[in-house]
Structure formats: structure tokens, C-alpha cells
PyMOL Python script that loads the backbone (N, CA, C, O; Angstrom):
from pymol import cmd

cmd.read_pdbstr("""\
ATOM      1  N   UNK A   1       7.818 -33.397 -23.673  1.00  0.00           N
ATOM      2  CA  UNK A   1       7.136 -32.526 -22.736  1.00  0.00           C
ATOM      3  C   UNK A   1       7.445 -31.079 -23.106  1.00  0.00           C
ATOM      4  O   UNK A   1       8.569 -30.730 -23.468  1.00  0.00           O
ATOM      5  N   UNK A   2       6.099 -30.003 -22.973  1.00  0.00           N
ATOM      6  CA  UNK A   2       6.391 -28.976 -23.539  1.00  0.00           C
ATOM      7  C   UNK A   2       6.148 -28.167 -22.392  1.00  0.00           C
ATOM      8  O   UNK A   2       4.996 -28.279 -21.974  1.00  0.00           O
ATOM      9  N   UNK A   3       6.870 -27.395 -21.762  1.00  0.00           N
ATOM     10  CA  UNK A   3       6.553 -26.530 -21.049  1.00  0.00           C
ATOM     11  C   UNK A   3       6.713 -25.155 -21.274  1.00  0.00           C
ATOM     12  O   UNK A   3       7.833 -24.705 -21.514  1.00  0.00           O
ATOM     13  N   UNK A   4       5.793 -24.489 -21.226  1.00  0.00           N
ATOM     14  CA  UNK A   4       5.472 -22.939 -22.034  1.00  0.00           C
ATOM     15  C   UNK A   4       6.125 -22.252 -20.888  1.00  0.00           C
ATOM     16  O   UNK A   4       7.247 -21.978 -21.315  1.00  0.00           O
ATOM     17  N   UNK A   5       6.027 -21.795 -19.580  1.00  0.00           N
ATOM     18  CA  UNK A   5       6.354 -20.727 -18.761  1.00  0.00           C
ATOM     19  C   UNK A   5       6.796 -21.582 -17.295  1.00  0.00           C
ATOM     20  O   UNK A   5       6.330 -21.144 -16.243  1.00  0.00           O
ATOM     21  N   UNK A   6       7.703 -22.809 -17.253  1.00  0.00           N
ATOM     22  CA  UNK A   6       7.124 -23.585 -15.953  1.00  0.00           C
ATOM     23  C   UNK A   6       8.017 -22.805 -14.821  1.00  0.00           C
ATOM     24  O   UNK A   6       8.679 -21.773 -14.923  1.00  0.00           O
ATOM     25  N   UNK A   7       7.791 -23.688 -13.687  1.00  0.00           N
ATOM     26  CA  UNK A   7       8.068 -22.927 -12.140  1.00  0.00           C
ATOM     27  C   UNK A   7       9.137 -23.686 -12.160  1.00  0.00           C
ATOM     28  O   UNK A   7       9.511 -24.546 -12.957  1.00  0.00           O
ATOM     29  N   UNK A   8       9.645 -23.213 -11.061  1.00  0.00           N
ATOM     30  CA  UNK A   8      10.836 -23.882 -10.306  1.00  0.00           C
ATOM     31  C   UNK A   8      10.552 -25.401  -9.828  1.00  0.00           C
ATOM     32  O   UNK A   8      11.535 -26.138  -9.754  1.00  0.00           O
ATOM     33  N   UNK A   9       9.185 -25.961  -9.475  1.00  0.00           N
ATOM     34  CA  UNK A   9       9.102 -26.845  -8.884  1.00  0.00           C
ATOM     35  C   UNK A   9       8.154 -27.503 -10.177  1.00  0.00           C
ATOM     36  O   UNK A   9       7.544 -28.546  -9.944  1.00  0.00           O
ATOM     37  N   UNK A  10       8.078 -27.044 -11.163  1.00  0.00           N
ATOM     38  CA  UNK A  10       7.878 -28.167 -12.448  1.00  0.00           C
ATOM     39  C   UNK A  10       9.221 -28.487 -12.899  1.00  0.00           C
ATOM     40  O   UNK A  10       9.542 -29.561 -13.407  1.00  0.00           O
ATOM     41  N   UNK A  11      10.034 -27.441 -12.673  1.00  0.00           N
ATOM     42  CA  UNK A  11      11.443 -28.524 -13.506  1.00  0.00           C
ATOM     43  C   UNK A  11      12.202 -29.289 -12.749  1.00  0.00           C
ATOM     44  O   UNK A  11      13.174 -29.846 -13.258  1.00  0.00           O
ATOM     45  N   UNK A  12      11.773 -29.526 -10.840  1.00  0.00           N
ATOM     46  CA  UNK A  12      12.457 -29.952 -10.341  1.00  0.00           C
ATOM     47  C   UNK A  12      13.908 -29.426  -9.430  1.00  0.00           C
ATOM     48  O   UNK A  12      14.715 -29.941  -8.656  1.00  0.00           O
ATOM     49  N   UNK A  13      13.684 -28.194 -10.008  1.00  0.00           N
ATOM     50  CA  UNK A  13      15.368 -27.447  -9.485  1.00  0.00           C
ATOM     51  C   UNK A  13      14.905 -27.343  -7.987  1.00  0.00           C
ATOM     52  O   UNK A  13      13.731 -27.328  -7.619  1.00  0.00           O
ATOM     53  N   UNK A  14      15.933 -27.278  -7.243  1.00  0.00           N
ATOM     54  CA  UNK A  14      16.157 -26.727  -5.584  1.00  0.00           C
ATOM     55  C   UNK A  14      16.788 -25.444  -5.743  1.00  0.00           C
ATOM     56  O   UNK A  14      17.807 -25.448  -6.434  1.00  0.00           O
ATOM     57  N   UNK A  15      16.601 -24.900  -5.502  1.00  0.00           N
ATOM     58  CA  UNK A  15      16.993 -23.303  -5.467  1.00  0.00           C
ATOM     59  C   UNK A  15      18.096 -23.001  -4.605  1.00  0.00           C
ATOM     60  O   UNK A  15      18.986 -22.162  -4.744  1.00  0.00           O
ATOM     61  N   UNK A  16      17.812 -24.116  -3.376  1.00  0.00           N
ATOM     62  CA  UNK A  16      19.012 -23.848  -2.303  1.00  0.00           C
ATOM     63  C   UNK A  16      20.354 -24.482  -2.638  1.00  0.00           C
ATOM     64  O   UNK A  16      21.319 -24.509  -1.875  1.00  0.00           O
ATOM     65  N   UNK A  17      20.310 -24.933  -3.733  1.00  0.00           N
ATOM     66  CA  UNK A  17      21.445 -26.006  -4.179  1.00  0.00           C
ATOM     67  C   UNK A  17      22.057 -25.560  -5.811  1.00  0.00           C
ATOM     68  O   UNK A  17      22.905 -26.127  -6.500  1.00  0.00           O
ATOM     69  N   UNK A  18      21.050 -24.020  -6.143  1.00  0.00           N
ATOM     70  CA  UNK A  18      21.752 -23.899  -7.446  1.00  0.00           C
ATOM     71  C   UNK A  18      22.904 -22.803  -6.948  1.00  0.00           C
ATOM     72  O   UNK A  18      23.065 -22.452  -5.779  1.00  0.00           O
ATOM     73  N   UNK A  19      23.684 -22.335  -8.120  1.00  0.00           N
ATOM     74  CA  UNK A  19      24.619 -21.093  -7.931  1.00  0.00           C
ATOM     75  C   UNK A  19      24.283 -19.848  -8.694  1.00  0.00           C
ATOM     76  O   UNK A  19      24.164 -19.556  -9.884  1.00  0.00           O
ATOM     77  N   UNK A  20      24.129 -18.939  -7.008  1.00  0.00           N
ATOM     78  CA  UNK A  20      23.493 -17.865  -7.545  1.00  0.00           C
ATOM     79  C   UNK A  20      24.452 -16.627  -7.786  1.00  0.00           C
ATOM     80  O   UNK A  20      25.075 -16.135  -6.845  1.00  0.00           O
ATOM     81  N   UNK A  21      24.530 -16.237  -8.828  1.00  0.00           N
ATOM     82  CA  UNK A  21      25.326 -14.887  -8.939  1.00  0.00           C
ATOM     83  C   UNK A  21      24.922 -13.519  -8.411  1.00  0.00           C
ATOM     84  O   UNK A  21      23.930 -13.309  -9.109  1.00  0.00           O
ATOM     85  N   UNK A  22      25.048 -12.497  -7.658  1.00  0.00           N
ATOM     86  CA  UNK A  22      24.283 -11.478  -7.672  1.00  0.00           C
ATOM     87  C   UNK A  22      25.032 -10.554  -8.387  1.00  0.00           C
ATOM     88  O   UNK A  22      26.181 -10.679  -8.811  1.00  0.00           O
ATOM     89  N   UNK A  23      24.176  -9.496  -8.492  1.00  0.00           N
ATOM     90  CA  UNK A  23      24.409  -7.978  -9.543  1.00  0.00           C
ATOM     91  C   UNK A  23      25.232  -7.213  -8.795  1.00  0.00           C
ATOM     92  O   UNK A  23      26.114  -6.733  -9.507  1.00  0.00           O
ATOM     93  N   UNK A  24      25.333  -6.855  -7.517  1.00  0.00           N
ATOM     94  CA  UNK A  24      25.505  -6.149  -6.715  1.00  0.00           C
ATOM     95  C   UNK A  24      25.627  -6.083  -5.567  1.00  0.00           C
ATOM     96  O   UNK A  24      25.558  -7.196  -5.044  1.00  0.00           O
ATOM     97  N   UNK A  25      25.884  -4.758  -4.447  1.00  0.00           N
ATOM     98  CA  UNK A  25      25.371  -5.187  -3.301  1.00  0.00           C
ATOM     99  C   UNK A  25      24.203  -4.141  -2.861  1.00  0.00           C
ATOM    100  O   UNK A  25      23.700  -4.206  -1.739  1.00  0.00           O
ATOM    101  N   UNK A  26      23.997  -3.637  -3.363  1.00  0.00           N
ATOM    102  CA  UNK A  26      22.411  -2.577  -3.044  1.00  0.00           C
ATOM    103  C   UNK A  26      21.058  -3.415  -2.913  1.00  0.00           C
ATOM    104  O   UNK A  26      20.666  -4.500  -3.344  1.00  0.00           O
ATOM    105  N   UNK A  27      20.520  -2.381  -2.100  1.00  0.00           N
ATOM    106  CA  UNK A  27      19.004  -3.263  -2.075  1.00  0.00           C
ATOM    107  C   UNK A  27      18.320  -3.496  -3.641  1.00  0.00           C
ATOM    108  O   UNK A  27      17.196  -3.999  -3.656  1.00  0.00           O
ATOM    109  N   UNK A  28      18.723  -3.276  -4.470  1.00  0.00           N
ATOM    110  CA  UNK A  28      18.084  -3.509  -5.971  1.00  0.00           C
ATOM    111  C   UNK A  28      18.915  -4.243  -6.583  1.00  0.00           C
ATOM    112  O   UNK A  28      19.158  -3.971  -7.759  1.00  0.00           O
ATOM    113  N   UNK A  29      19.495  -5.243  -6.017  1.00  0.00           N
ATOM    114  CA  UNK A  29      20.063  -6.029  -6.232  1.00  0.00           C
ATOM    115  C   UNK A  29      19.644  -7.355  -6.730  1.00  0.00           C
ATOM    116  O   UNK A  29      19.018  -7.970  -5.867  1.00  0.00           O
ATOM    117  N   UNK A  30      19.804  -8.080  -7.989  1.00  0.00           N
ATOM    118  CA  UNK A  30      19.327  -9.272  -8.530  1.00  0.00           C
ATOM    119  C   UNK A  30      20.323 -10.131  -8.367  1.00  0.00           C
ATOM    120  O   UNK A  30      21.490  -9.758  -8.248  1.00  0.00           O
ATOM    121  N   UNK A  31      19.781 -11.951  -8.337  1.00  0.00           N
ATOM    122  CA  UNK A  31      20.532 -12.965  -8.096  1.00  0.00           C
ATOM    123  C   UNK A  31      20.232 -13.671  -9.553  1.00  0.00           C
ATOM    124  O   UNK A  31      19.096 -13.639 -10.027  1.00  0.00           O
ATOM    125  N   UNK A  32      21.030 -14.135 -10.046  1.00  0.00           N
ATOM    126  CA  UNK A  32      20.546 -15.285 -11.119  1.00  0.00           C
ATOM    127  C   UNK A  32      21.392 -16.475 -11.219  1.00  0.00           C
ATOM    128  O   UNK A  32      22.613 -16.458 -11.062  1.00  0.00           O
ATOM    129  N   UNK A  33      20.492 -17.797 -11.560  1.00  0.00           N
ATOM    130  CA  UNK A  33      21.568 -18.883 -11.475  1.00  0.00           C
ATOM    131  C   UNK A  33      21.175 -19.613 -12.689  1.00  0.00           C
ATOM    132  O   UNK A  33      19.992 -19.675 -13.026  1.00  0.00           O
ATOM    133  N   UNK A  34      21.780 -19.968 -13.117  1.00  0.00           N
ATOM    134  CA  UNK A  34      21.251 -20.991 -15.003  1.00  0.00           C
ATOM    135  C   UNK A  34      21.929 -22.696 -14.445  1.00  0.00           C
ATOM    136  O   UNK A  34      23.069 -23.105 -14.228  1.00  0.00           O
ATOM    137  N   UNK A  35      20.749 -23.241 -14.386  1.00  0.00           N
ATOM    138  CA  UNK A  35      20.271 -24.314 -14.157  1.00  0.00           C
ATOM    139  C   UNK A  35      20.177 -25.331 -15.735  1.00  0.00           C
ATOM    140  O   UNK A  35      19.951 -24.853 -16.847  1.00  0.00           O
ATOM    141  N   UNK A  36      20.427 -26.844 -15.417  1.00  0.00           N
ATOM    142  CA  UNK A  36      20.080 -27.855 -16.548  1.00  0.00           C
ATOM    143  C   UNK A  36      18.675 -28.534 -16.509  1.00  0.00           C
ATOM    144  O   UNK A  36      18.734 -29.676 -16.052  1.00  0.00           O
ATOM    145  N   UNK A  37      17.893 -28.275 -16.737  1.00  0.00           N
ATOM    146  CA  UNK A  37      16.647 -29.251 -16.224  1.00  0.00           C
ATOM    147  C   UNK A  37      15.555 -29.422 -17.388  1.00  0.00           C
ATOM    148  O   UNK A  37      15.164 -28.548 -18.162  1.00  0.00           O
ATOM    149  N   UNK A  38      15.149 -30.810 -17.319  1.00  0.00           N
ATOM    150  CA  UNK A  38      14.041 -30.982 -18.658  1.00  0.00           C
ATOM    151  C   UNK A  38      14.718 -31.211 -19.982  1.00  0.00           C
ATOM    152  O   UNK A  38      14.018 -31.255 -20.994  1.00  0.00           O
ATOM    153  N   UNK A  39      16.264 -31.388 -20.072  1.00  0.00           N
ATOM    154  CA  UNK A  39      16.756 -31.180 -21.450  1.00  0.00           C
ATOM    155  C   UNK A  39      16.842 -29.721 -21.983  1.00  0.00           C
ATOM    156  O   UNK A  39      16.694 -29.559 -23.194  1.00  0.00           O
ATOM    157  N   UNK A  40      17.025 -28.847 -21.333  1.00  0.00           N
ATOM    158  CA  UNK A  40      16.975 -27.494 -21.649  1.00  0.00           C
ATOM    159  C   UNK A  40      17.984 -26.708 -20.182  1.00  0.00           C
ATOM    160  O   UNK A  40      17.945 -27.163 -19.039  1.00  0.00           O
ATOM    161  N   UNK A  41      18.930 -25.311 -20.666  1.00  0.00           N
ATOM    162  CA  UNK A  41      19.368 -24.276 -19.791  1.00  0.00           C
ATOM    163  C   UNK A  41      18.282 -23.413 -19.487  1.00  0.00           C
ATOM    164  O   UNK A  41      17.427 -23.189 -20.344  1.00  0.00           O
ATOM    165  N   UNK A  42      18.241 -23.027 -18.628  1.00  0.00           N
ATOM    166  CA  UNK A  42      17.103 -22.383 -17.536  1.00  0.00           C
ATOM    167  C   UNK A  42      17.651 -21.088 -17.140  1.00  0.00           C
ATOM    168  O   UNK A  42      18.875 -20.983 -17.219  1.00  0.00           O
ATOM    169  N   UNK A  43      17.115 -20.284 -16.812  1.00  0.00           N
ATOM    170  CA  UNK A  43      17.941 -19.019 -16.256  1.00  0.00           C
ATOM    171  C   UNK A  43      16.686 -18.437 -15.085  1.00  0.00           C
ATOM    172  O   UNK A  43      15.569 -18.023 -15.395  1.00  0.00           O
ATOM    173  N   UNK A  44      17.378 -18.577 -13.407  1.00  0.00           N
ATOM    174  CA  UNK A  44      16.550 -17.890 -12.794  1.00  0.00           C
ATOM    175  C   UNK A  44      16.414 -16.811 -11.979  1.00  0.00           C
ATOM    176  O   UNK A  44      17.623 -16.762 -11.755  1.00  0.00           O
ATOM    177  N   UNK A  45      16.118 -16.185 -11.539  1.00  0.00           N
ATOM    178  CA  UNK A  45      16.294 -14.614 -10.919  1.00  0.00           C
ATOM    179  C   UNK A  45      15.157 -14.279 -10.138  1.00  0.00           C
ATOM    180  O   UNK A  45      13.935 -14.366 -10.260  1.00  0.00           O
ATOM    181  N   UNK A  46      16.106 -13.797  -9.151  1.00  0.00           N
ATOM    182  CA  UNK A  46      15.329 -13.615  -7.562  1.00  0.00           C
ATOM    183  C   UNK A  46      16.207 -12.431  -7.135  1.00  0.00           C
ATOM    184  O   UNK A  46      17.356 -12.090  -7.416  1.00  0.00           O
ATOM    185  N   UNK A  47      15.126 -11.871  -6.257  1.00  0.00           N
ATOM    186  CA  UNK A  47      15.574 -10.441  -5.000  1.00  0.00           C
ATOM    187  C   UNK A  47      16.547 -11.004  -4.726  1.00  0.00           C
ATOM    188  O   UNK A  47      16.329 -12.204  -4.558  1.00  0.00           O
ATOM    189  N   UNK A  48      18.149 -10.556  -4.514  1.00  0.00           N
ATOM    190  CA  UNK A  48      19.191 -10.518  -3.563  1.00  0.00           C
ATOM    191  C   UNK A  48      18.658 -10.432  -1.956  1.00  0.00           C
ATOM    192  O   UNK A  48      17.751  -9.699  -1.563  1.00  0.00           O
ATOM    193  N   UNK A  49      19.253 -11.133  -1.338  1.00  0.00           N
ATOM    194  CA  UNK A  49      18.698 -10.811  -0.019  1.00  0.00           C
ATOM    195  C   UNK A  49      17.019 -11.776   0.210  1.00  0.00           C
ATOM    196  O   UNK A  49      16.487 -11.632   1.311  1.00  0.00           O
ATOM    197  N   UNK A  50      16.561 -12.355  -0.449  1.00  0.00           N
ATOM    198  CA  UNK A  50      15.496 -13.332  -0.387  1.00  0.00           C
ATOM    199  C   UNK A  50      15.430 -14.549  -0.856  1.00  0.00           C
ATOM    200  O   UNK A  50      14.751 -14.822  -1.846  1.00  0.00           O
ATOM    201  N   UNK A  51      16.026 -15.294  -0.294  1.00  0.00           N
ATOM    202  CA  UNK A  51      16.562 -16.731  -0.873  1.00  0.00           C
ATOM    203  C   UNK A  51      15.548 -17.430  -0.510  1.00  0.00           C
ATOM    204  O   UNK A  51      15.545 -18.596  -0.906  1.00  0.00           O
ATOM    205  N   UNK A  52      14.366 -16.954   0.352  1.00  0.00           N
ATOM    206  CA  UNK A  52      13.218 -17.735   0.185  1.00  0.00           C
ATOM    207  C   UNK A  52      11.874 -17.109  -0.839  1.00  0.00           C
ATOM    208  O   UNK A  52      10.715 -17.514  -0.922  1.00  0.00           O
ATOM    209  N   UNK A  53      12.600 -15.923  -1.577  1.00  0.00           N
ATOM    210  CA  UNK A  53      11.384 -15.417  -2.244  1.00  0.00           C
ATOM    211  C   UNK A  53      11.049 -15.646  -3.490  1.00  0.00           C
ATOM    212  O   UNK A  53      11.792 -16.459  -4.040  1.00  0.00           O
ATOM    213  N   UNK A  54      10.020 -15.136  -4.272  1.00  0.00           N
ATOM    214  CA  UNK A  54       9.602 -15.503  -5.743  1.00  0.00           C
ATOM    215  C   UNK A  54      10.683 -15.983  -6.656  1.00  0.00           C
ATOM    216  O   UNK A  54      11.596 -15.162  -6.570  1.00  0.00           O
ATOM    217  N   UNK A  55      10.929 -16.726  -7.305  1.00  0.00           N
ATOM    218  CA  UNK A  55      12.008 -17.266  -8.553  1.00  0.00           C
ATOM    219  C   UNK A  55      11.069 -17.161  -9.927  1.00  0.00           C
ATOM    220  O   UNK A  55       9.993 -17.690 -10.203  1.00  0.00           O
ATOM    221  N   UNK A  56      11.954 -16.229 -10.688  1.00  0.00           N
ATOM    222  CA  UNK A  56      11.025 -16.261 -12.113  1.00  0.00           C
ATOM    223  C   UNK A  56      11.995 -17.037 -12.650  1.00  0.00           C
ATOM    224  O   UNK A  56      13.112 -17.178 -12.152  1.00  0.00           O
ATOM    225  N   UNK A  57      11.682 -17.452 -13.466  1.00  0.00           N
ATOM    226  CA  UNK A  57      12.032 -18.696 -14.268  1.00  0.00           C
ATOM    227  C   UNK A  57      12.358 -18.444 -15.925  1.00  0.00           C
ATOM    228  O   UNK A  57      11.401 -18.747 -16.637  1.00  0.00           O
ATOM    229  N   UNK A  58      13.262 -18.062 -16.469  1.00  0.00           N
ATOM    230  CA  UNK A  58      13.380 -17.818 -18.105  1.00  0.00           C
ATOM    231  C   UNK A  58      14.034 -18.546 -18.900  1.00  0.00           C
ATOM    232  O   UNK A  58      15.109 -18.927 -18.436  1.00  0.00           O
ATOM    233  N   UNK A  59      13.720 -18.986 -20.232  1.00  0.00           N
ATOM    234  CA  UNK A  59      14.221 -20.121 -21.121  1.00  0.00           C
ATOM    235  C   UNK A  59      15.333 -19.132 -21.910  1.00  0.00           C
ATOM    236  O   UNK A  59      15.063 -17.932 -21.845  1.00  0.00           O
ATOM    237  N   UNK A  60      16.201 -19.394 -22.435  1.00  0.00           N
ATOM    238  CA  UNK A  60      17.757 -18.677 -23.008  1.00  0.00           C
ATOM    239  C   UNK A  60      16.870 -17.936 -23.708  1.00  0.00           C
ATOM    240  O   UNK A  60      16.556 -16.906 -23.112  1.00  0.00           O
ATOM    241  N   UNK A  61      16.310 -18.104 -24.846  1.00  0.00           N
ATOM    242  CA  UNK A  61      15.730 -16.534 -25.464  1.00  0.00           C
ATOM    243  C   UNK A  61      15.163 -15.819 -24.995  1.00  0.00           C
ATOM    244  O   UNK A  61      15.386 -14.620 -25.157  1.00  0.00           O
ATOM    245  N   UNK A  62      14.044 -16.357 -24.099  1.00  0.00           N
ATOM    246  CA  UNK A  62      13.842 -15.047 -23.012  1.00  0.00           C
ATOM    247  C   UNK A  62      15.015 -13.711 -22.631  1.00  0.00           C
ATOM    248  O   UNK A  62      14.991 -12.495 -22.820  1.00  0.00           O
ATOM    249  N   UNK A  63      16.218 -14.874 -21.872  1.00  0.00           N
ATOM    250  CA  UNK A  63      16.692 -14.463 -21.154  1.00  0.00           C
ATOM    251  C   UNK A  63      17.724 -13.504 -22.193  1.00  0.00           C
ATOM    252  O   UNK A  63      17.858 -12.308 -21.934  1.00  0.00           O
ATOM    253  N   UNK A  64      18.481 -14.165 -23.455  1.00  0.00           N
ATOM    254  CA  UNK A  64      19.143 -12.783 -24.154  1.00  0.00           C
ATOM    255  C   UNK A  64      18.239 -11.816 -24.961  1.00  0.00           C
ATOM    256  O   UNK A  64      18.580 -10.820 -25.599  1.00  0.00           O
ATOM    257  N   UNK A  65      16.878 -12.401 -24.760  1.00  0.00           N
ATOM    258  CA  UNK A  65      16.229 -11.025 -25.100  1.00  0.00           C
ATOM    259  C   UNK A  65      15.971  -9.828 -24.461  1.00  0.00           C
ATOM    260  O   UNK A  65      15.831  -8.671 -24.858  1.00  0.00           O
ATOM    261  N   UNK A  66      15.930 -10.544 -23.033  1.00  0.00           N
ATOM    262  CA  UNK A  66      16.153  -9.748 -21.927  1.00  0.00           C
ATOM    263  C   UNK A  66      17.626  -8.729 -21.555  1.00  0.00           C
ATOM    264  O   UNK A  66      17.584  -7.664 -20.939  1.00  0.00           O
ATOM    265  N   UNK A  67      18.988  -9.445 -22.159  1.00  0.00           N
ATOM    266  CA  UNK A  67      20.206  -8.603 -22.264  1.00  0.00           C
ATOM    267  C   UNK A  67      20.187  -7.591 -23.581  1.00  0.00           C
ATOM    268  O   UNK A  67      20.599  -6.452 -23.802  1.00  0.00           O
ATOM    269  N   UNK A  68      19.418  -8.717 -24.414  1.00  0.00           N
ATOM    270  CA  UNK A  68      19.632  -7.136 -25.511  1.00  0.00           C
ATOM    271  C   UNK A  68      19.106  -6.112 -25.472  1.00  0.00           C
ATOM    272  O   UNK A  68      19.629  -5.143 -26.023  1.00  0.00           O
ATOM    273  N   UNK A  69      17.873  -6.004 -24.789  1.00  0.00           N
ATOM    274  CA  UNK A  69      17.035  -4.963 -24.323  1.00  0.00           C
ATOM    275  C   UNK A  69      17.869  -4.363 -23.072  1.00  0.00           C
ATOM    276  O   UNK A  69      17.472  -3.198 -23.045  1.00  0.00           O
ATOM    277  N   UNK A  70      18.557  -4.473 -22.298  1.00  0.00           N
ATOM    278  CA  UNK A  70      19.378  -3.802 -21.312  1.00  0.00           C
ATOM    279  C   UNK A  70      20.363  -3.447 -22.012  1.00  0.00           C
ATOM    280  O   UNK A  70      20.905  -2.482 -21.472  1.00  0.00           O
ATOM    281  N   UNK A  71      21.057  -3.860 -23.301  1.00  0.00           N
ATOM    282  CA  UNK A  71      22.386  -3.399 -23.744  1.00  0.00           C
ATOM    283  C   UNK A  71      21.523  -2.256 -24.582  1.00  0.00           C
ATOM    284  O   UNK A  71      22.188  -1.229 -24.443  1.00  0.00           O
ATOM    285  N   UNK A  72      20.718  -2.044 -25.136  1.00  0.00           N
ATOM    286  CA  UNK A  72      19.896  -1.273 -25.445  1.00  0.00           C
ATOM    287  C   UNK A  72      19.259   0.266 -25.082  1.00  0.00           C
ATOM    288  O   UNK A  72      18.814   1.302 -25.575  1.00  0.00           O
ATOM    289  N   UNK A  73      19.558  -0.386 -23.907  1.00  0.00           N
ATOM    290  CA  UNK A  73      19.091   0.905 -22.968  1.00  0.00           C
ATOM    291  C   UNK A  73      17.509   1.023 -23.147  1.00  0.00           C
ATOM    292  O   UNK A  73      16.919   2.082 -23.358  1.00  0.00           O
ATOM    293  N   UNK A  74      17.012  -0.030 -23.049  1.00  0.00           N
ATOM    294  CA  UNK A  74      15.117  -0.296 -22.944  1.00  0.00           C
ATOM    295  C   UNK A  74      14.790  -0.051 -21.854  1.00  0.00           C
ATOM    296  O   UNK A  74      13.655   0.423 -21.805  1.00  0.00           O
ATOM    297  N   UNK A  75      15.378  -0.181 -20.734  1.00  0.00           N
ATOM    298  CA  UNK A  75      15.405   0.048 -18.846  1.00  0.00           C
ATOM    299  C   UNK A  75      15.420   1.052 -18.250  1.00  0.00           C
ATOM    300  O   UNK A  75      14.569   1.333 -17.405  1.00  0.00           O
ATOM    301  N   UNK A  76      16.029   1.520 -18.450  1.00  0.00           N
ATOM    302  CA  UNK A  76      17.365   3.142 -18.394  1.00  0.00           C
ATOM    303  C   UNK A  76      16.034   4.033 -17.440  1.00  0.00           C
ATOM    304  O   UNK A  76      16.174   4.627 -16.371  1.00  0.00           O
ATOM    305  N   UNK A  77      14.754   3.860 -18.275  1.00  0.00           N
ATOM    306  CA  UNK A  77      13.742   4.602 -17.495  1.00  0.00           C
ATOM    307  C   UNK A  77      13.068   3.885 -16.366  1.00  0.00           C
ATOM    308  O   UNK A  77      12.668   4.687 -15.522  1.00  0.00           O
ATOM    309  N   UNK A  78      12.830   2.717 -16.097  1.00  0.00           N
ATOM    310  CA  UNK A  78      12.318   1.848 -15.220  1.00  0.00           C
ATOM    311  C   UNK A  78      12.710   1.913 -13.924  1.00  0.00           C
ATOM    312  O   UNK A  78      13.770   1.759 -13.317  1.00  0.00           O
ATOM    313  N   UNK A  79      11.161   2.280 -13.553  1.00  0.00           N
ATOM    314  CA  UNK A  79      11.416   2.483 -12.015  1.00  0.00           C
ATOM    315  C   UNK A  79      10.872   1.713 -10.877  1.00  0.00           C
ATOM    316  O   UNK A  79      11.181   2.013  -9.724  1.00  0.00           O
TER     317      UNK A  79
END
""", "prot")
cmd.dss("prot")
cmd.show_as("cartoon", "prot")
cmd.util.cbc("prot")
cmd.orient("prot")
């Protein structure tokens, strides 16, 4: 099974049952929790403070492509 971009509820995860780390405590605050599901690590990230809201969903290269671009300083301007 190949899944290109799937949801939270194609891989099966409960959200209320993973462990979420947050960034911070400010309102711009991110949660992320890395999940096992499908034969693959998962990495997901949601608003702090909205444990019922949107979950994006990223596969490990996503996701350290996503750190190298922050160690980078690719963000720095993002508003």
C-alpha cells in the first residue's frame, strides 16, 4: 500500500492516544507526536491548544526536510 500524503484517519492513528510534545507555551505554539502506522514513522503537528483541530500528517523526509530548512534559517521571515 502506497500512500502519497494520507490523513490521520487513513493510517488509523487516534490522536487522543498519541504523545504530543509542544514547542512552547505561547499562542504560536506547535504540538508534534511521531506515531508507527502502515509500516512506516509518521510525524504529526497540530495548533497547541487544539486537540480537536487540523493534524497535518508528515513522512520522516518531509519532516527533516522540514528541520533542515529551520536550522537554516528558511523561516526566520515567516509570518
Amino acid at each position: 500500500m502506497s500512500l502519497a500524503k494520507p490523513t490521520v484517519g487513513e493510517l488509523g492513528v487516534d490522536v487522543d492516544r498519541a504523545s504530543w510534545l509542544r514547542s512552547g507555551d505561547g499562542a504560536d505554539a506547535i504540538e508534534v507526536a511521531f506515531v508507527q502506522a502502515v509500516g512506516q514513522r509518521w510525524v504529526l503537528t497540530r495548533v497547541a491548544g487544539q486537540p480537536h483541530g487540523r493534524v497535518l500528517v508528515y513522512n520522516e523526509r518531509e519532516w527533516e526536510a522540514f528541520l533542515d530548512g529551520a536550522k537554516d534559517g528558511e523561516f526566520d521571515d515567516a509570518q
